[in-house]
Gaussian input, Z-matrix of N, CA and C with variables (Angstrom, degrees):
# hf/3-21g

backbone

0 1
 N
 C     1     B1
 C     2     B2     1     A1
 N     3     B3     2     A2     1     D1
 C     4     B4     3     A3     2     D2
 C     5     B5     4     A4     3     D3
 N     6     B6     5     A5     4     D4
 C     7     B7     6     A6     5     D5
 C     8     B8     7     A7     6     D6
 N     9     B9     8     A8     7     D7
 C    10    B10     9     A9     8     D8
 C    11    B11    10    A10     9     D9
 N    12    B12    11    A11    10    D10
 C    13    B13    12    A12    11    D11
 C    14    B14    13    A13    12    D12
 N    15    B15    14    A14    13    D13
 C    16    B16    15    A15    14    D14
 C    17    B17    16    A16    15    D15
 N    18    B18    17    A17    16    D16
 C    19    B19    18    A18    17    D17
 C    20    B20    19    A19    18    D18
 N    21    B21    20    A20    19    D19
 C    22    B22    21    A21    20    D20
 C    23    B23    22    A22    21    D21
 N    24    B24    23    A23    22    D22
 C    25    B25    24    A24    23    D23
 C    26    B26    25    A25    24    D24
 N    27    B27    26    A26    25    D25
 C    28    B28    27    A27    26    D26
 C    29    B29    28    A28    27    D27
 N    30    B30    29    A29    28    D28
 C    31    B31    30    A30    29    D29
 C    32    B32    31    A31    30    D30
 N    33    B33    32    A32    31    D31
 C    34    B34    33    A33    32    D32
 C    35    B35    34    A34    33    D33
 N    36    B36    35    A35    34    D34
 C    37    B37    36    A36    35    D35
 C    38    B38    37    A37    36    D36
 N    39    B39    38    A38    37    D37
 C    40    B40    39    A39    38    D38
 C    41    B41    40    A40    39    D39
 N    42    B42    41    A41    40    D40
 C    43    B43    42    A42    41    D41
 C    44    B44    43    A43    42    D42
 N    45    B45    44    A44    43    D43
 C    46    B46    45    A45    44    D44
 C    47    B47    46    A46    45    D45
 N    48    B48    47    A47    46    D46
 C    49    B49    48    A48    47    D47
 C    50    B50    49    A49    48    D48
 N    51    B51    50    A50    49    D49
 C    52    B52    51    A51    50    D50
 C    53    B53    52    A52    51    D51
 N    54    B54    53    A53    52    D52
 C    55    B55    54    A54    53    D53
 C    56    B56    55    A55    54    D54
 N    57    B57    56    A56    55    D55
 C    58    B58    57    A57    56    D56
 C    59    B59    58    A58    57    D57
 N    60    B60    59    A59    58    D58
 C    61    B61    60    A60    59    D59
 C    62    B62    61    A61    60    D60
 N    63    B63    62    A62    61    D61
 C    64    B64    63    A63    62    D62
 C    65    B65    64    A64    63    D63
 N    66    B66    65    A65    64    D64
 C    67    B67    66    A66    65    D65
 C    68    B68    67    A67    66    D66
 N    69    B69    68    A68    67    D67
 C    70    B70    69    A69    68    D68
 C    71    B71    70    A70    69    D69
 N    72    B72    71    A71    70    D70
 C    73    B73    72    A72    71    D71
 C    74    B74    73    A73    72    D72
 N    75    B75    74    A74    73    D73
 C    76    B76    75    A75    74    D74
 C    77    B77    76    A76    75    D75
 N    78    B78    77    A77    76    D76
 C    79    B79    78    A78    77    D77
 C    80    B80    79    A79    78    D78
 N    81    B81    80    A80    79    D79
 C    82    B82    81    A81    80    D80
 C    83    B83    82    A82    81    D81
 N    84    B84    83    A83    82    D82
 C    85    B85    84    A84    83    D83
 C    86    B86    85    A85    84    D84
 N    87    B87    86    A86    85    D85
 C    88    B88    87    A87    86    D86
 C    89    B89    88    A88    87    D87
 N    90    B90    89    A89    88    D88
 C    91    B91    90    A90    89    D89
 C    92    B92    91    A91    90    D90
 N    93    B93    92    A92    91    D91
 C    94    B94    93    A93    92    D92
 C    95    B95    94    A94    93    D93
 N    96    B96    95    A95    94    D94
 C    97    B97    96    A96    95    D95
 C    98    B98    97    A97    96    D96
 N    99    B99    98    A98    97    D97
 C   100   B100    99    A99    98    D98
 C   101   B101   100   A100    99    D99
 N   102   B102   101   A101   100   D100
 C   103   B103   102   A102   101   D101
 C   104   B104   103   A103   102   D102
 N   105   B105   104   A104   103   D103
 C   106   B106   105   A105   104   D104
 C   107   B107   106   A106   105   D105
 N   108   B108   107   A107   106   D106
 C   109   B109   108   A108   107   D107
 C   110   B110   109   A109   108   D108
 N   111   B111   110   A110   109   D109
 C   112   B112   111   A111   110   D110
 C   113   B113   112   A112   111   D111
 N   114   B114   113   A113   112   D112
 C   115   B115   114   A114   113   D113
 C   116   B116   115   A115   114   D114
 N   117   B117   116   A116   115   D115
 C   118   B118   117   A117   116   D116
 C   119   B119   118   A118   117   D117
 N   120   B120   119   A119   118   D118
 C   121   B121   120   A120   119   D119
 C   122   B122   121   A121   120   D120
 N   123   B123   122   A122   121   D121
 C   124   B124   123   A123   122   D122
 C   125   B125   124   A124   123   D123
 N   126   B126   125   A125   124   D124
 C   127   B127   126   A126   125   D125
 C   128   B128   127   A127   126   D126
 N   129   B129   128   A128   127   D127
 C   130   B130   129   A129   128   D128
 C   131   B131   130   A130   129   D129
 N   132   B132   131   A131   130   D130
 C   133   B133   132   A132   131   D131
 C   134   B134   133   A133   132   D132
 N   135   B135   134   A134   133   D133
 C   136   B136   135   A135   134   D134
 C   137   B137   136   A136   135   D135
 N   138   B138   137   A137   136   D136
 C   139   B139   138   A138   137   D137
 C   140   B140   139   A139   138   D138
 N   141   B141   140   A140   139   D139
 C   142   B142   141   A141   140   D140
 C   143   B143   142   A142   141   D141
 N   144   B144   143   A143   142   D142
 C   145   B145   144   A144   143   D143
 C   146   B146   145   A145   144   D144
 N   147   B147   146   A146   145   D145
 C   148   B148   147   A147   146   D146
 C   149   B149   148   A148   147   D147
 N   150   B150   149   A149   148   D148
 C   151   B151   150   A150   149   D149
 C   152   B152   151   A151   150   D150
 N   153   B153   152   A152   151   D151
 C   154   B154   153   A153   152   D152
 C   155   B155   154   A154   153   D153
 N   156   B156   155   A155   154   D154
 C   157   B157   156   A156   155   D155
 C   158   B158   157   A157   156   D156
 N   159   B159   158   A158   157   D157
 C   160   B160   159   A159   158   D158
 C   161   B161   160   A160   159   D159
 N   162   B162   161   A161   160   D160
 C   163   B163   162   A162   161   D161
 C   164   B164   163   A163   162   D162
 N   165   B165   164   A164   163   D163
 C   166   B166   165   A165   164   D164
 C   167   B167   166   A166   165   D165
 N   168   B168   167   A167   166   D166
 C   169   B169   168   A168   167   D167
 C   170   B170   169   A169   168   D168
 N   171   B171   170   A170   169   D169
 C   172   B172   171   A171   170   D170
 C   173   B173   172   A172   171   D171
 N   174   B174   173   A173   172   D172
 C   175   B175   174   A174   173   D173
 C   176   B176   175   A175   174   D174
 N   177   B177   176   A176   175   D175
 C   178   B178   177   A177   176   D176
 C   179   B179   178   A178   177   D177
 N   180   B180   179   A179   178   D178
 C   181   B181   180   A180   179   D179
 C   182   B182   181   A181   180   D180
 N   183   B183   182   A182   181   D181
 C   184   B184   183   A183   182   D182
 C   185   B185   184   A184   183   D183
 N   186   B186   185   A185   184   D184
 C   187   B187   186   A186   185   D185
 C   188   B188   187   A187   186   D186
 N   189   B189   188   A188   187   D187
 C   190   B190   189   A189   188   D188
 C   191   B191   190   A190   189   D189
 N   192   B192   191   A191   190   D190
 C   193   B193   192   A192   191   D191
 C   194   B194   193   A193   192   D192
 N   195   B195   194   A194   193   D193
 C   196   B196   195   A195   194   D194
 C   197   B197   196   A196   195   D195
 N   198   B198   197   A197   196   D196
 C   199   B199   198   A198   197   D197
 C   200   B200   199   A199   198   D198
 N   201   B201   200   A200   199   D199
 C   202   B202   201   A201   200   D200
 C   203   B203   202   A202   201   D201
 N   204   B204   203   A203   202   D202
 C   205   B205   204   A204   203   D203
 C   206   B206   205   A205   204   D204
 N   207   B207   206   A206   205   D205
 C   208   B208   207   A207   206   D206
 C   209   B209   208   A208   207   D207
 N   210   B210   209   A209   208   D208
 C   211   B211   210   A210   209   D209
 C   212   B212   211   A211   210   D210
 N   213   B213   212   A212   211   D211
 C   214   B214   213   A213   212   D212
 C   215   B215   214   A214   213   D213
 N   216   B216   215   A215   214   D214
 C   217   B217   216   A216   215   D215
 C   218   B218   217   A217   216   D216

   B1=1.4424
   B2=1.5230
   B3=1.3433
   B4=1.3717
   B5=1.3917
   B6=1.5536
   B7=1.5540
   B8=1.4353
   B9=1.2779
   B10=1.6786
   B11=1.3633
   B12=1.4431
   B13=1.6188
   B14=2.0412
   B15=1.4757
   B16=1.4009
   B17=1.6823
   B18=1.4208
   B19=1.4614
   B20=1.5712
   B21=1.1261
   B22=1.2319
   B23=1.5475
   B24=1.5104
   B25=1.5090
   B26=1.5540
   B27=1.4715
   B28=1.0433
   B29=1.3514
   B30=1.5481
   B31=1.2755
   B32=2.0534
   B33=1.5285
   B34=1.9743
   B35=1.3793
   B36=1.4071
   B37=1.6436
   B38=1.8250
   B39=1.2031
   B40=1.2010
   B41=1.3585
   B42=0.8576
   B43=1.1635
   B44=1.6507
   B45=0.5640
   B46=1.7031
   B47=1.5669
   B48=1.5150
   B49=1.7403
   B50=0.9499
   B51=1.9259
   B52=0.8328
   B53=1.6878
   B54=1.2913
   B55=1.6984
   B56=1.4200
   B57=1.2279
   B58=1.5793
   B59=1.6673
   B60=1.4853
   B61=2.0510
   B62=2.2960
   B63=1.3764
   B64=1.9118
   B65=1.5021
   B66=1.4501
   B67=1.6173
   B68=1.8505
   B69=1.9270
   B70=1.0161
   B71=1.8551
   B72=1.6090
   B73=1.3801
   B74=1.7936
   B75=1.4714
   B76=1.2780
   B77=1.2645
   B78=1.1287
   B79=1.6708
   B80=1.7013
   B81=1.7354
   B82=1.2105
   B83=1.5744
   B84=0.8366
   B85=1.6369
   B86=1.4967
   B87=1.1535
   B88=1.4044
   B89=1.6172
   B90=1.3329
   B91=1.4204
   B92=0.8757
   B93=1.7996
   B94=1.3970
   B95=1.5268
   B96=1.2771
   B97=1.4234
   B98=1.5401
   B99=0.9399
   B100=1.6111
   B101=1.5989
   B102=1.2915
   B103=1.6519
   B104=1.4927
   B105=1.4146
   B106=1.2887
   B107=2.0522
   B108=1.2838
   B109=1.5371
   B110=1.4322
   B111=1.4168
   B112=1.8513
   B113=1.5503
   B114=0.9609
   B115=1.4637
   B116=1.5032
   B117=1.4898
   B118=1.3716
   B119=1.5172
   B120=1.6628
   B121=1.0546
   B122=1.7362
   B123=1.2032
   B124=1.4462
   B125=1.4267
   B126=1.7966
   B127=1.6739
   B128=1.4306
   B129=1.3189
   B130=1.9571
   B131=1.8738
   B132=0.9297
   B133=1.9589
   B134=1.2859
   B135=1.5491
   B136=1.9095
   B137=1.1293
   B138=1.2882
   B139=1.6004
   B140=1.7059
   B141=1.4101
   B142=1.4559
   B143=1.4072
   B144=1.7340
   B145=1.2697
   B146=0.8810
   B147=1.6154
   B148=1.6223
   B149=1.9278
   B150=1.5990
   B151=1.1411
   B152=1.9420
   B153=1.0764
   B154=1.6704
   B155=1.8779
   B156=0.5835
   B157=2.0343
   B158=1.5092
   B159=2.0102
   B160=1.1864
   B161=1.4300
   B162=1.3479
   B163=1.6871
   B164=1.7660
   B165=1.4475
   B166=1.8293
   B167=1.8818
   B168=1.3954
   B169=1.9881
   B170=1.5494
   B171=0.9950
   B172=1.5767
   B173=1.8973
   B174=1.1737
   B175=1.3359
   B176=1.1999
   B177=1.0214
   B178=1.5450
   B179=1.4393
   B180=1.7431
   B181=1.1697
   B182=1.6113
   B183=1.4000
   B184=1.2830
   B185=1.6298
   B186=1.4166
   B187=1.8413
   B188=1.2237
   B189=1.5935
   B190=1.3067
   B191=1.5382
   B192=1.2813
   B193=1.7667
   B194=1.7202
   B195=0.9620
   B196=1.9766
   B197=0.7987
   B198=1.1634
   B199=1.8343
   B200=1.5979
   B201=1.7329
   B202=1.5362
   B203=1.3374
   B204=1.6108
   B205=1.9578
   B206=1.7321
   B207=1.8990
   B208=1.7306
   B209=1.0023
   B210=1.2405
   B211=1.2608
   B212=1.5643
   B213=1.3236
   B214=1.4682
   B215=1.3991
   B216=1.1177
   B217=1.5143
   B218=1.5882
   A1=111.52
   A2=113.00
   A3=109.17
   A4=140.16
   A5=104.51
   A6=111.62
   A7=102.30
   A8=94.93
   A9=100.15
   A10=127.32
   A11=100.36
   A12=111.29
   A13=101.02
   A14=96.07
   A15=75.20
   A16=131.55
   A17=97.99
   A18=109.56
   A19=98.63
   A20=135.50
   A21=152.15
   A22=124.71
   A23=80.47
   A24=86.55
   A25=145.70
   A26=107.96
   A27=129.95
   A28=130.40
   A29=105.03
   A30=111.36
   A31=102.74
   A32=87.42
   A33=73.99
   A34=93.43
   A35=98.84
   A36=109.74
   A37=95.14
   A38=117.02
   A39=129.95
   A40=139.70
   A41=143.11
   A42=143.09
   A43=120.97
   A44=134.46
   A45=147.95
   A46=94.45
   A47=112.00
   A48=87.03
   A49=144.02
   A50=122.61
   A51=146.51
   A52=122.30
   A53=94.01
   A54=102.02
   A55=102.45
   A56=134.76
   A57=140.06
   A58=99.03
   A59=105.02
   A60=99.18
   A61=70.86
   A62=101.91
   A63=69.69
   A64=145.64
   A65=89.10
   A66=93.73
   A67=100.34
   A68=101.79
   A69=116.47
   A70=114.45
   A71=104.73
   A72=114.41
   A73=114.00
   A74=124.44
   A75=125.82
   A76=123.61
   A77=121.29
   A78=131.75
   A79=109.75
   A80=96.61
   A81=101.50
   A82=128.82
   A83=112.44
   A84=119.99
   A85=123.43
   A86=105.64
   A87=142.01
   A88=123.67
   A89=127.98
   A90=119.18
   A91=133.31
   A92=134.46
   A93=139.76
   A94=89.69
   A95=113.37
   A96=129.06
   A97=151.33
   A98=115.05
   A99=120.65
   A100=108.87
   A101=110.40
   A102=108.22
   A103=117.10
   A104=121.61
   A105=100.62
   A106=97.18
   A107=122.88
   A108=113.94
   A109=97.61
   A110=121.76
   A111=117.55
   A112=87.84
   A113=154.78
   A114=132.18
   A115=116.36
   A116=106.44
   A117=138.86
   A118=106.30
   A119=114.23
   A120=102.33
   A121=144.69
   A122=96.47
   A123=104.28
   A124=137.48
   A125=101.20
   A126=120.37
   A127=118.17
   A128=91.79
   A129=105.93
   A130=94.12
   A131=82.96
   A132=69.36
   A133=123.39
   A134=110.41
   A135=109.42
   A136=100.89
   A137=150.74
   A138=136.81
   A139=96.29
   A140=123.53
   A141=133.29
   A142=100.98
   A143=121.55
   A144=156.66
   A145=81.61
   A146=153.22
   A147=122.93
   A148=113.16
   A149=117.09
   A150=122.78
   A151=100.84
   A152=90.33
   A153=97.10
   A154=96.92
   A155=112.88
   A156=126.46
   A157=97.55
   A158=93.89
   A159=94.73
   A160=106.81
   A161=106.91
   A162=127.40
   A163=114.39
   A164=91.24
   A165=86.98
   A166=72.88
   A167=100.11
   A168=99.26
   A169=110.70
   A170=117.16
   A171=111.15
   A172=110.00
   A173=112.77
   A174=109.30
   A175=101.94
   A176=107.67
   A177=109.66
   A178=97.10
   A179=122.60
   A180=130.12
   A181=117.11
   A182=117.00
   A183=106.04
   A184=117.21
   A185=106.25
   A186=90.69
   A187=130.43
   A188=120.99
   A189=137.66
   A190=98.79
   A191=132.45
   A192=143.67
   A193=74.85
   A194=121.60
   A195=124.94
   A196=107.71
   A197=120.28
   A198=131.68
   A199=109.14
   A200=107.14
   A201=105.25
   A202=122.57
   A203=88.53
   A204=96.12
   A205=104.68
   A206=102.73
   A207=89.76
   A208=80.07
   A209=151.54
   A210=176.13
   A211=111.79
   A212=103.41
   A213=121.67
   A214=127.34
   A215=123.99
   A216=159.34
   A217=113.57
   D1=-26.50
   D2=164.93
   D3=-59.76
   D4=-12.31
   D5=176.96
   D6=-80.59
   D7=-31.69
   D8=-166.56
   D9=-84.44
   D10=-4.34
   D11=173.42
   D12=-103.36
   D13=-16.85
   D14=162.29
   D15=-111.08
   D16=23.38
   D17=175.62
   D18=-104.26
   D19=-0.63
   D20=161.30
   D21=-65.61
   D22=-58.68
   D23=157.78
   D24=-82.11
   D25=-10.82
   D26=151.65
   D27=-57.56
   D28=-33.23
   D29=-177.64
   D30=-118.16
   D31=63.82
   D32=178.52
   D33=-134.07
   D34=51.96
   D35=157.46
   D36=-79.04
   D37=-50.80
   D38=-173.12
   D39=-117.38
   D40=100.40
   D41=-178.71
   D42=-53.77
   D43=-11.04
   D44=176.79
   D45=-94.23
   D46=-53.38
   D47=171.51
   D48=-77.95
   D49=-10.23
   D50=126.37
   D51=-9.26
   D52=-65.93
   D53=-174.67
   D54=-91.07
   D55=16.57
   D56=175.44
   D57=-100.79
   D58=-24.80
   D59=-153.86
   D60=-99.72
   D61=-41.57
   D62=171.42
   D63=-80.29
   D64=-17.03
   D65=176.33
   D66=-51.05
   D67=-56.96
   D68=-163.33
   D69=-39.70
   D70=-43.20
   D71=175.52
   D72=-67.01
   D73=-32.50
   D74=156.15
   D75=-61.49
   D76=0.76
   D77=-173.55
   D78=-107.43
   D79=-7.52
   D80=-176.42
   D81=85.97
   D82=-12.32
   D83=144.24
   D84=2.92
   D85=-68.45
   D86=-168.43
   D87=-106.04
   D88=114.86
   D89=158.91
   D90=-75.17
   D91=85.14
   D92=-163.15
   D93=-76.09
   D94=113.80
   D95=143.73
   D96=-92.96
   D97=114.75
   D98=-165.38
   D99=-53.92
   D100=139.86
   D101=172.62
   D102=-112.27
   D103=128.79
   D104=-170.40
   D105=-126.84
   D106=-147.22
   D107=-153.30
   D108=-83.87
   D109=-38.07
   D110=175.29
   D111=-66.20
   D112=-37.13
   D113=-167.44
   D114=-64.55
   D115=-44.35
   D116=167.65
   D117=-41.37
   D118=-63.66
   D119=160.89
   D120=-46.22
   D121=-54.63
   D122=171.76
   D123=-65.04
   D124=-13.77
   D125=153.59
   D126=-62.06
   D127=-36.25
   D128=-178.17
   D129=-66.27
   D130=-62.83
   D131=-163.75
   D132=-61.10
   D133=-34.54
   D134=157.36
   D135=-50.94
   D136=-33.88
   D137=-153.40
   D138=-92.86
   D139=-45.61
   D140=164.37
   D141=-25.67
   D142=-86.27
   D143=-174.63
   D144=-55.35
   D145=-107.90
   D146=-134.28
   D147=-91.95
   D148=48.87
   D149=-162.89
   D150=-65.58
   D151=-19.88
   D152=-168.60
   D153=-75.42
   D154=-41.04
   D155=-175.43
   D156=-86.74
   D157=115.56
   D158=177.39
   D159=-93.90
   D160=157.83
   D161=-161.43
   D162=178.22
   D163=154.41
   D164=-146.51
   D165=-122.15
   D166=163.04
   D167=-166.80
   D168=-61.23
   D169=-26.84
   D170=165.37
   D171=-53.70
   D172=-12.46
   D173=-169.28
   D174=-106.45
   D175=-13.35
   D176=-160.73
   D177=-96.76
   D178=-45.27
   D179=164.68
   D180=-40.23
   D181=-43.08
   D182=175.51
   D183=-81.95
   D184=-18.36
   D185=150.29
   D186=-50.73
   D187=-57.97
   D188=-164.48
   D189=-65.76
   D190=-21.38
   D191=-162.75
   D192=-83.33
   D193=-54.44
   D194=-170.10
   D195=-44.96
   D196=-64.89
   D197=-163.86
   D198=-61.81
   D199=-33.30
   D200=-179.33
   D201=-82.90
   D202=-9.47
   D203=173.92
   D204=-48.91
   D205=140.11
   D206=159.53
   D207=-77.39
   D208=176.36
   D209=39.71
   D210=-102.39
   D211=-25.37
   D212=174.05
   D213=-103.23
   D214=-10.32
   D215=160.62
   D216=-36.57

């Protein structure tokens, strides 16, 4: 949810696009995934491991979205 509150804010020139980038995520677009304390963990150690690469937890969240890809599995 953190990417998504900051693509929100990215986009609060407008409010209509705002409510265009959520419909779009209610349409399924997007896999909103819940984070719970092992997730927490495993944010911590990407953040360890990429300490050198700056990135704010929305960034970091879309690492941890990587790692859960099967594709990466």
């Amino acid at each position: 949810m953190a990417s998504h509150s900051e693509v929100l804010h990215m986009l609060d020139f407008s409010v209509n696009t705002q409510i265009d980038f959520l419909t779009w995520i209610r349409r399924g677009a997007l896999d909103v995934k819940e984070i719970n304390a092992e997730d927490i963990s495993r944010i911590i150690d990407l953040s360890k491991k990429y300490s050198d690469v700056p990135m704010d937890f929305g960034s970091r969240l879309v690492k941890w979205c990587k790692f859960l890809s099967p594709m990466n599995a």
